[in-house]
VEXTOR-749391 format. One record per residue (C-alpha): residue in three letters; x, y, z. Coordinates in Angstrom, 1 decimal, always signed. Last residue first. Example, Ala and Ser with C-alpha at 12.3 -4.5 7.8 and 13.67 -1.06 7.14 Angstrom:
! residues 2
residuo:Ser east:+13.7 north:-1.1 up:+7.1
residuo:Ala east:+12.3 north:-4.5 up:+7.8
! end
This chain:
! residues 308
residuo:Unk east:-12.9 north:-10.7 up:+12.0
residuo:Unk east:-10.9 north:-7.4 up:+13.6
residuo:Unk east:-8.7 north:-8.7 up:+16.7
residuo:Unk east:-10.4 north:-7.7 up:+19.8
residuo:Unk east:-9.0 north:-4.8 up:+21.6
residuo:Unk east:-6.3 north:-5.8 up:+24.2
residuo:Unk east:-3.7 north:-3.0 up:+23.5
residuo:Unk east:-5.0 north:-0.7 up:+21.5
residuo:Unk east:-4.6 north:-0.7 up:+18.0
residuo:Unk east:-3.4 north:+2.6 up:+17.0
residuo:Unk east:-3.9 north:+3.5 up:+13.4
residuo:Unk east:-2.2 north:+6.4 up:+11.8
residuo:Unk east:-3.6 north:+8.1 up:+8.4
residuo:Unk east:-1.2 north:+10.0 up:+5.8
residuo:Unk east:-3.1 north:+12.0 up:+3.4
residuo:Unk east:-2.3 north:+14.3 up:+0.4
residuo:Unk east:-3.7 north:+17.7 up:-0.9
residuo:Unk east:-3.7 north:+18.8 up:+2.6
residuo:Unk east:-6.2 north:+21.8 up:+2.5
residuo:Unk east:-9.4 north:+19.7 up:+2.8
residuo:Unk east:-8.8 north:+18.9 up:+6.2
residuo:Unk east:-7.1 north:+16.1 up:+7.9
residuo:Unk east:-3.2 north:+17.1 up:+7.8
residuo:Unk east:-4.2 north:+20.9 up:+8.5
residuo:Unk east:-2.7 north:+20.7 up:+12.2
residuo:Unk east:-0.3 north:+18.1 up:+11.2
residuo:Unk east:+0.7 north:+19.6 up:+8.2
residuo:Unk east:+1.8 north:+23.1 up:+9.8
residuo:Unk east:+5.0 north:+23.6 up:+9.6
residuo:Unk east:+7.2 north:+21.0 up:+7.7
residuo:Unk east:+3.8 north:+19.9 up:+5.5
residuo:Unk east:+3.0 north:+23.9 up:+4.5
residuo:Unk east:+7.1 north:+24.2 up:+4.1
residuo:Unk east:+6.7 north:+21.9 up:+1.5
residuo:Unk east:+4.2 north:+22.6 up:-0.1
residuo:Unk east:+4.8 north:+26.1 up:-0.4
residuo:Unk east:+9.0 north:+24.7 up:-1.8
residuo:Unk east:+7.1 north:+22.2 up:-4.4
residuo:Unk east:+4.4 north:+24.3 up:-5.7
residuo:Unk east:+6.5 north:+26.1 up:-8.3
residuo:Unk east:+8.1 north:+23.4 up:-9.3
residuo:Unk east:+4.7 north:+21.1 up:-9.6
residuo:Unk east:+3.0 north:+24.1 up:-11.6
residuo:Unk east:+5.8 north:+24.4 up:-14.4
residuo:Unk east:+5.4 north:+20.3 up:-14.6
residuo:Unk east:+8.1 north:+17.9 up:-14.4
residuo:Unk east:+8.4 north:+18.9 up:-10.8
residuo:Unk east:+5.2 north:+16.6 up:-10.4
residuo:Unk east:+6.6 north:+13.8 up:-10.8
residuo:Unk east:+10.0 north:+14.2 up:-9.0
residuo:Unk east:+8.2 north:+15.6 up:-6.2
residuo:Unk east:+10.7 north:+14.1 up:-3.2
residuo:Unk east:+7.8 north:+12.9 up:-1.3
residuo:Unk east:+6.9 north:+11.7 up:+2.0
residuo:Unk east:+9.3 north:+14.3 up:+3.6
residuo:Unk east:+6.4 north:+15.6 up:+5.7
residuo:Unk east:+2.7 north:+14.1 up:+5.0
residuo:Unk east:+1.5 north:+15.4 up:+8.1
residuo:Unk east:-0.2 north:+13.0 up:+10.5
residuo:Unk east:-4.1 north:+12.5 up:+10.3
residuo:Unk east:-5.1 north:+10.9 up:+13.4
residuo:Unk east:-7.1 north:+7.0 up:+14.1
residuo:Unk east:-7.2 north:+5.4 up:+17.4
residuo:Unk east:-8.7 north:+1.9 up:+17.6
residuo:Unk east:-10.9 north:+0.5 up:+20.1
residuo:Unk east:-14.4 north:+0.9 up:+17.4
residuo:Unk east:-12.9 north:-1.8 up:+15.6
residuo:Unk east:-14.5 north:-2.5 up:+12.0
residuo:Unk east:-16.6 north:+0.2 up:+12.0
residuo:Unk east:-13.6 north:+2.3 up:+13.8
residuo:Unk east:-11.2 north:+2.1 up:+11.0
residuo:Unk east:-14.1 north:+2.4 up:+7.7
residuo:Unk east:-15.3 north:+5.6 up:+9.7
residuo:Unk east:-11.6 north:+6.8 up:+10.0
residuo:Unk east:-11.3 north:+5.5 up:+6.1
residuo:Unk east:-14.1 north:+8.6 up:+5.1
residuo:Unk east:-13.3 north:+11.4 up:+7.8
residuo:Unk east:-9.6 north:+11.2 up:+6.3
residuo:Unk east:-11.2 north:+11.7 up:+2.7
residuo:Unk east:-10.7 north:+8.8 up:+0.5
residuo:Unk east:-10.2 north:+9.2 up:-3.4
residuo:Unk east:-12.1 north:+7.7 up:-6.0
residuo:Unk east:-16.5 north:+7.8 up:-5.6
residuo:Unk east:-16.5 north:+11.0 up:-7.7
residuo:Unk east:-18.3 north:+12.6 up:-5.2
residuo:Unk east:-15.9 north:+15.4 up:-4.4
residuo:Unk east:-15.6 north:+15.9 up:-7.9
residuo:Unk east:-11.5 north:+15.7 up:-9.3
residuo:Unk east:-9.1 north:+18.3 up:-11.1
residuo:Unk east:-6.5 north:+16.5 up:-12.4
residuo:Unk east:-3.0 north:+17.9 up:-12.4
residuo:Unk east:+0.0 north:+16.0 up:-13.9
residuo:Unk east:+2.1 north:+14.1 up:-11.9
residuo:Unk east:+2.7 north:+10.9 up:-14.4
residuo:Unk east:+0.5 north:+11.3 up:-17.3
residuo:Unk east:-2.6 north:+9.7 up:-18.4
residuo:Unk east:-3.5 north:+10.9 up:-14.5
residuo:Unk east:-3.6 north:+9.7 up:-11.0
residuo:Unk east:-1.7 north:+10.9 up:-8.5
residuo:Unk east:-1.4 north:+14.7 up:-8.8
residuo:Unk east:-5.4 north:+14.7 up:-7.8
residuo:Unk east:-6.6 north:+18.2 up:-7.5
residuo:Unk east:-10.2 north:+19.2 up:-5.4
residuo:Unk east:-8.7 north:+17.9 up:-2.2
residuo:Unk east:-11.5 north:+15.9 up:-0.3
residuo:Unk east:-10.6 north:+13.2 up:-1.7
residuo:Unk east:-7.3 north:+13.2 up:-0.2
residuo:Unk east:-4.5 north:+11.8 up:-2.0
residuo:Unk east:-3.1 north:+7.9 up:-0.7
residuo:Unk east:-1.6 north:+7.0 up:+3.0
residuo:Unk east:-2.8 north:+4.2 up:+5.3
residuo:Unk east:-0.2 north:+3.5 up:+8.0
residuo:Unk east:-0.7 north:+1.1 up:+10.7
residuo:Unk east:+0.7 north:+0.8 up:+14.4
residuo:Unk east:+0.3 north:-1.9 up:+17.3
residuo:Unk east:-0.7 north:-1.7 up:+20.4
residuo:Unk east:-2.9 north:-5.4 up:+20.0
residuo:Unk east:-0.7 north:-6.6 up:+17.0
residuo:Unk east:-1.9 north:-6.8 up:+13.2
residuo:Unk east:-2.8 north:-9.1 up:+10.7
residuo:Unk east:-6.4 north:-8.4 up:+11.4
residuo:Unk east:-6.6 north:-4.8 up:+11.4
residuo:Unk east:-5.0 north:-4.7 up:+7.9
residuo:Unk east:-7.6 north:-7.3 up:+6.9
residuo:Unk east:-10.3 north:-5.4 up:+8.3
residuo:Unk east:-9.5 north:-2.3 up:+6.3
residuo:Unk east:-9.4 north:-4.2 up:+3.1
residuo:Unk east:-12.7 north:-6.3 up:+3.9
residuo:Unk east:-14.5 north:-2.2 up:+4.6
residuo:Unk east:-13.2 north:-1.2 up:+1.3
residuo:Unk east:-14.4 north:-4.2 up:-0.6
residuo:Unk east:-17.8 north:-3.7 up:+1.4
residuo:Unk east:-17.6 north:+0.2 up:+0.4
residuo:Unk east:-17.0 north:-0.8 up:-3.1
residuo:Unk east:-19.5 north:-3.3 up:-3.6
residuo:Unk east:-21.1 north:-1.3 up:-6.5
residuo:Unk east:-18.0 north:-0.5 up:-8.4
residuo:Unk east:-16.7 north:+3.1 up:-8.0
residuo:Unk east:-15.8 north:+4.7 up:-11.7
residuo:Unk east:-12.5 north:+6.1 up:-12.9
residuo:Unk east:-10.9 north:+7.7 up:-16.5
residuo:Unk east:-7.6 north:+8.7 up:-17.2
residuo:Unk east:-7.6 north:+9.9 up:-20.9
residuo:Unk east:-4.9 north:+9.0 up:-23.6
residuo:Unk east:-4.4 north:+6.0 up:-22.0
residuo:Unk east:-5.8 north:+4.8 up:-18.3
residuo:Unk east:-9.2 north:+3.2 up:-17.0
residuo:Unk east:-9.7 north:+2.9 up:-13.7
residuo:Unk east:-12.8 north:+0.2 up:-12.3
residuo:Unk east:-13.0 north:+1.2 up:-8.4
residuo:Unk east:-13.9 north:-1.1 up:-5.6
residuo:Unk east:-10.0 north:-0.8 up:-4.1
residuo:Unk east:-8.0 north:+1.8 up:-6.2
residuo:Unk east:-8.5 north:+4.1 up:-3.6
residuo:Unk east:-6.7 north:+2.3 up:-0.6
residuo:Unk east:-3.7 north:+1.4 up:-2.1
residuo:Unk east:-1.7 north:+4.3 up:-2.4
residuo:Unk east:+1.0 north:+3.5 up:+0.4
residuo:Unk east:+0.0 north:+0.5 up:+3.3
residuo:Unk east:+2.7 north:-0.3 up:+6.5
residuo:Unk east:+1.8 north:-2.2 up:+8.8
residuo:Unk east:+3.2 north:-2.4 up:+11.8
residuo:Unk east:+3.9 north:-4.8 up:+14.7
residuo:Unk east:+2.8 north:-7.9 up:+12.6
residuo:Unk east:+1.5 north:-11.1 up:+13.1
residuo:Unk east:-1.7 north:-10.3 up:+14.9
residuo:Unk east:-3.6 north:-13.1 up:+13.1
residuo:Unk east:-1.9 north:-15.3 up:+10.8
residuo:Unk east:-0.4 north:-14.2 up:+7.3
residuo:Unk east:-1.4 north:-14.2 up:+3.9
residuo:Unk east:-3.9 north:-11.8 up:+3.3
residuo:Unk east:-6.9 north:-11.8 up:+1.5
residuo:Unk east:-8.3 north:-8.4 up:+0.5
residuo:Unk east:-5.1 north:-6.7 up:+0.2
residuo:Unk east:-4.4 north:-9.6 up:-2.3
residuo:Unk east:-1.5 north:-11.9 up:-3.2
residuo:Unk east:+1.9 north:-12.0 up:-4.6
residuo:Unk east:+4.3 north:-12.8 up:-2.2
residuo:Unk east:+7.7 north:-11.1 up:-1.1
residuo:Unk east:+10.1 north:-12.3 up:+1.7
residuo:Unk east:+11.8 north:-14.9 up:-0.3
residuo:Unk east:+12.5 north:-12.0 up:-2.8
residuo:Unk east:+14.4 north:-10.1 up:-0.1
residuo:Unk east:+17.8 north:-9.2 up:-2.3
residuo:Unk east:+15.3 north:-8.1 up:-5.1
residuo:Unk east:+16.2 north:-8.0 up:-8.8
residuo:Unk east:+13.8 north:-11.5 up:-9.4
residuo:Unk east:+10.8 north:-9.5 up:-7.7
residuo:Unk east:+10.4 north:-7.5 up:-11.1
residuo:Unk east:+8.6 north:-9.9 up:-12.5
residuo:Unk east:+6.7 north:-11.0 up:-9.4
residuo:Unk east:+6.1 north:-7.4 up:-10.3
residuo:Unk east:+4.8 north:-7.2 up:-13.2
residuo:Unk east:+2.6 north:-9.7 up:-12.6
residuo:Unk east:+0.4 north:-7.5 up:-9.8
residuo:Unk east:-0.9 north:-8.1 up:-7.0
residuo:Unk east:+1.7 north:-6.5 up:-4.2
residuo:Unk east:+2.6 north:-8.0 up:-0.9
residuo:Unk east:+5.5 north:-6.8 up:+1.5
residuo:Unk east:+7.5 north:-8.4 up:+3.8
residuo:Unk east:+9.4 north:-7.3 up:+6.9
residuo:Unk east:+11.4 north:-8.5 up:+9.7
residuo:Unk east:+12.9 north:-5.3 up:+10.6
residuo:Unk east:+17.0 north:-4.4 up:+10.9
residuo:Unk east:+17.4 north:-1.3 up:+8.6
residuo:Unk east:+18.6 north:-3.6 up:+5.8
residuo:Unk east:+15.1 north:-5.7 up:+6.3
residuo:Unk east:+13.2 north:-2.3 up:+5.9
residuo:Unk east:+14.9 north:-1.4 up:+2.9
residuo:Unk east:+14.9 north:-4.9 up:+0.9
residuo:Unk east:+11.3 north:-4.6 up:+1.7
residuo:Unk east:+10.7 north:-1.3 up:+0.6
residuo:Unk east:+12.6 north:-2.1 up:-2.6
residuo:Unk east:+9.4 north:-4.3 up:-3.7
residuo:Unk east:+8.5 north:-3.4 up:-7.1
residuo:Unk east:+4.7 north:-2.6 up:-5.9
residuo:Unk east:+5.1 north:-2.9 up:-2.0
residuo:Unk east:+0.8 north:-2.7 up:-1.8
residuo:Unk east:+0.7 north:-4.1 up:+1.6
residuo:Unk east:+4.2 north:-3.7 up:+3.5
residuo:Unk east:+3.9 north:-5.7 up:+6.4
residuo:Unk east:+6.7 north:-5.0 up:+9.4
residuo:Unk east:+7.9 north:-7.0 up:+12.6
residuo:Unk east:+10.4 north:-5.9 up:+14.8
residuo:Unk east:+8.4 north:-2.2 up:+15.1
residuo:Unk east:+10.7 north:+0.2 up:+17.7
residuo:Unk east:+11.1 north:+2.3 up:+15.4
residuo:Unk east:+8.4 north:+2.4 up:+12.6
residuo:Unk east:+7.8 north:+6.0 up:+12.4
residuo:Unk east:+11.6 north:+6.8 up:+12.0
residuo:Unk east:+12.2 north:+4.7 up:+8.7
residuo:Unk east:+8.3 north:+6.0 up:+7.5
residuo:Unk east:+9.8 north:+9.5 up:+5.9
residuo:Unk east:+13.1 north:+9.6 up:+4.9
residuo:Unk east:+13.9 north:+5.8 up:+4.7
residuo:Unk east:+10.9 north:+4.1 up:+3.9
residuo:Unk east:+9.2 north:+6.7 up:+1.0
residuo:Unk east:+12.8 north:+8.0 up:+0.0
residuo:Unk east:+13.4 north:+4.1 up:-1.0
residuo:Unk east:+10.3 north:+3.5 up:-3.3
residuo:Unk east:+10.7 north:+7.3 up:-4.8
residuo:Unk east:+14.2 north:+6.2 up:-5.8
residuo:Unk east:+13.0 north:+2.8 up:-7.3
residuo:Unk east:+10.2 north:+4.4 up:-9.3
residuo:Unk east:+12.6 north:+5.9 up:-11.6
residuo:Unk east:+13.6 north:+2.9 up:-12.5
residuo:Unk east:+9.9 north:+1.7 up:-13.2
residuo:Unk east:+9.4 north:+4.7 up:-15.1
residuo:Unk east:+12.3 north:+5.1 up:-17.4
residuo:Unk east:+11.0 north:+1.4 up:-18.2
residuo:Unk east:+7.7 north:+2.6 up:-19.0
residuo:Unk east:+9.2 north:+5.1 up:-21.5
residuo:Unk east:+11.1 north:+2.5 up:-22.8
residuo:Unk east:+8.1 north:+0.4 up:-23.8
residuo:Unk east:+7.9 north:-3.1 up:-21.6
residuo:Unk east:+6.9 north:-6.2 up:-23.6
residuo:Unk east:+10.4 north:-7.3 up:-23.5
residuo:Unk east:+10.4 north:-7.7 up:-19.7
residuo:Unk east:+7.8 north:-10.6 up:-20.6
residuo:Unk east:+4.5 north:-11.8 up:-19.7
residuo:Unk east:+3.0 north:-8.9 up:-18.2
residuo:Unk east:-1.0 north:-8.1 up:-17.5
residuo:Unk east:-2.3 north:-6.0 up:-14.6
residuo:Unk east:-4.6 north:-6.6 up:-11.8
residuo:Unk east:-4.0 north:-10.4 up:-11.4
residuo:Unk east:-5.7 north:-12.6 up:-11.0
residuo:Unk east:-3.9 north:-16.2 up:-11.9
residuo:Unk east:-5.2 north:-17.6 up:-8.8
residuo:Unk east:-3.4 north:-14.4 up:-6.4
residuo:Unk east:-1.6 north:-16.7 up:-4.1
residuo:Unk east:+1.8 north:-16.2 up:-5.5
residuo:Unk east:+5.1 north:-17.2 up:-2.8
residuo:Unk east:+7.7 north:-16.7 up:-4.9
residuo:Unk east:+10.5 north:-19.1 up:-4.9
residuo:Unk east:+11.3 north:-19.0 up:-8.5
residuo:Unk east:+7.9 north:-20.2 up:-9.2
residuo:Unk east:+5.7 north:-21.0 up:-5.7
residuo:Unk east:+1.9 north:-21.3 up:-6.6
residuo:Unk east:-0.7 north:-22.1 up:-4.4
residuo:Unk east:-2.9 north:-25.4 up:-3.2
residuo:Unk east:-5.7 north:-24.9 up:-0.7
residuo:Unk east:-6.2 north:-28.5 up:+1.3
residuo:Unk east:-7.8 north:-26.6 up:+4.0
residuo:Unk east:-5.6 north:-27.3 up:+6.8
residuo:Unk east:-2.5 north:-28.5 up:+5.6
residuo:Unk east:-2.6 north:-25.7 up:+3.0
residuo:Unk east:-0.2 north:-26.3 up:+0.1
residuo:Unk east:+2.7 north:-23.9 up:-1.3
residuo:Unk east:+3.9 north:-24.5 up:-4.8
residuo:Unk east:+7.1 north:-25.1 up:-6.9
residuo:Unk east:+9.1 north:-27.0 up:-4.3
residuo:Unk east:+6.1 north:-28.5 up:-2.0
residuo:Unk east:+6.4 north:-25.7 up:+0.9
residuo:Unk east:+3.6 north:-27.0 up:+3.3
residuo:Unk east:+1.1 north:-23.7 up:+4.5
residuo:Unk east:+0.4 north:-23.0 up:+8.1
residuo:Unk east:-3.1 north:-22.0 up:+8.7
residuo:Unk east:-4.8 north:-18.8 up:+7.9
residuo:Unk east:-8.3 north:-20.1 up:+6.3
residuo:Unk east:-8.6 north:-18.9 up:+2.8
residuo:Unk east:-4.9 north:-16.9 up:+3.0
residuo:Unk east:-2.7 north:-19.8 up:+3.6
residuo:Unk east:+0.2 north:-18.4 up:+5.9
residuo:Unk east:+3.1 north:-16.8 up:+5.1
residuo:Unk east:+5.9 north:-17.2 up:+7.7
residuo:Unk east:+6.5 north:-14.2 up:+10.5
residuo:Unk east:+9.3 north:-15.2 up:+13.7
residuo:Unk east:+8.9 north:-18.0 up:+15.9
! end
């Protein structure tokens, strides 16, 4: 049997109903508009009601978006995951990763929280094999998945963000437990000898090119500003929760085409360094503080205990 989604309160097999999803086990009732699967309660982490809502500087965003969502699969992880029948996506934002993976031959699916995107969902070829739901609370069984795939998600979990004019960011007080509860949950869902991929900017990079009142401009960041990860940082969260697993920093290599930040004079003239840093020497540098951007890999070894 291959992947089906799964109640996420108590991971049993879920009754499709027409317009929602019910738990057999628990009783746990969930939506299912348009044949998406949406487990998030009505929380969300954004608000959208409407495609019209949508300024046309946001929707030059979102379309631009799509490129960057395909160059991220197929000229940097396509290669990673051979090999990998079964792939998770967590965080798949307007979900062209999925339609991606699936093309090349996977059984993937991705989940995002967000409105905007169940909107967006409605374009995709694999909408059946999108559901909206949290990183926190996924909904799949145990071991599941071959790989798991998880791209700037990490640092916005435990964290109040603020944007407009000024881009503003604060850790919550459960943070670290919030944190921990993500990392378990990728652990969980997937297989002994299995693969995962956390990537996001590293904290212990003074600039963030990420995160900003405007797309790929420079913000300079304290180290304890509670935001960004440092490798050292989820490695700890990795082997708390399963001390079995293998954890490396891999060089971020063709991850990014730097559209964003090539808008700026200092993004173009980084862009070429950069790149031949990451070609040459990002895997030697790829955990320390001169790799401005972080790609973890987690090995589950084969016959560790599943993360609870």
């Amino acid at each position: 049997m291959g992947v089906e989604l799964r109640c996420p309160a108590c991971h049993r097999a879920l009754k499709n109903e027409g317009e929602s999803l019910l738990c057999v086990a628990c009783g746990s009732s969930y939506g299912n508009a348009g044949g998406i699967a949406d487990f998030s309660g009505g929380s969300y982490y954004d608000n959208f009601e409407s495609e019209e809502l949508l300024r046309p500087e946001h929707r030059r965003g979102l379309e631009a978006e799509v490129e960057g969502s395909r160059w991220r699969i197929e000229r940097f992880y396509a290669g990673k995951l051979q090999g990998a029948q079964s792939v998770l996506d967590v965080g798949c934002g307007n979900g062209v990763s999925v339609d991606v993976l699936n093309a090349l031959g996977h059984d993937a699916w991705g989940i995002d929280l967000s409105a905007l995107r169940k909107w967006q969902w409605q374009k995709r070829d694999r909408r059946d094999r999108l559901a909206v739901a949290s990183a926190l609370d996924l909904p799949f069984a145990d071991e599941a998945f071959d790989a798991v795939v998880s791209s700037g998600v990490i640092e916005h979990i435990g964290v109040a963000e603020e944007g407009g004019e000024r881009y503003t960011v604060r850790p919550l007080p459960d943070r670290q437990a919030l944190r921990e509860r993500y990392v378990r949950e990728l652990l969980r869902v997937t297989r002994p000898g299995g693969r995962i991929y956390v990537d996001c900017p590293n904290g212990a990079f003074p600039i963030d090119f990420w995160h900003s009142a405007v797309g790929g401009r420079a913000r300079w960041h304290r180290r304890d500003e509670g935001f960004l990860p440092s490798f050292r940082e989820i490695k700890q969260l990795v082997l708390d929760a399963d001390p079995s697993s293998t954890v490396r920093a891999i060089s971020p290599h063709r991850r990014f085409a730097f559209r964003q930040v090539g808008r700026h004079w200092y993004g173009r003239v980084m862009a070429l360094p950069m790149t031949l840093f990451f070609a040459t020497v990002g895997s030697i540098f790829g955990a320390t503080p001169l790799n401005p951007y972080l790609v973890v890999e987690i090995r589950r070894v084969t016959g560790s205990p599943a993360a609870r």
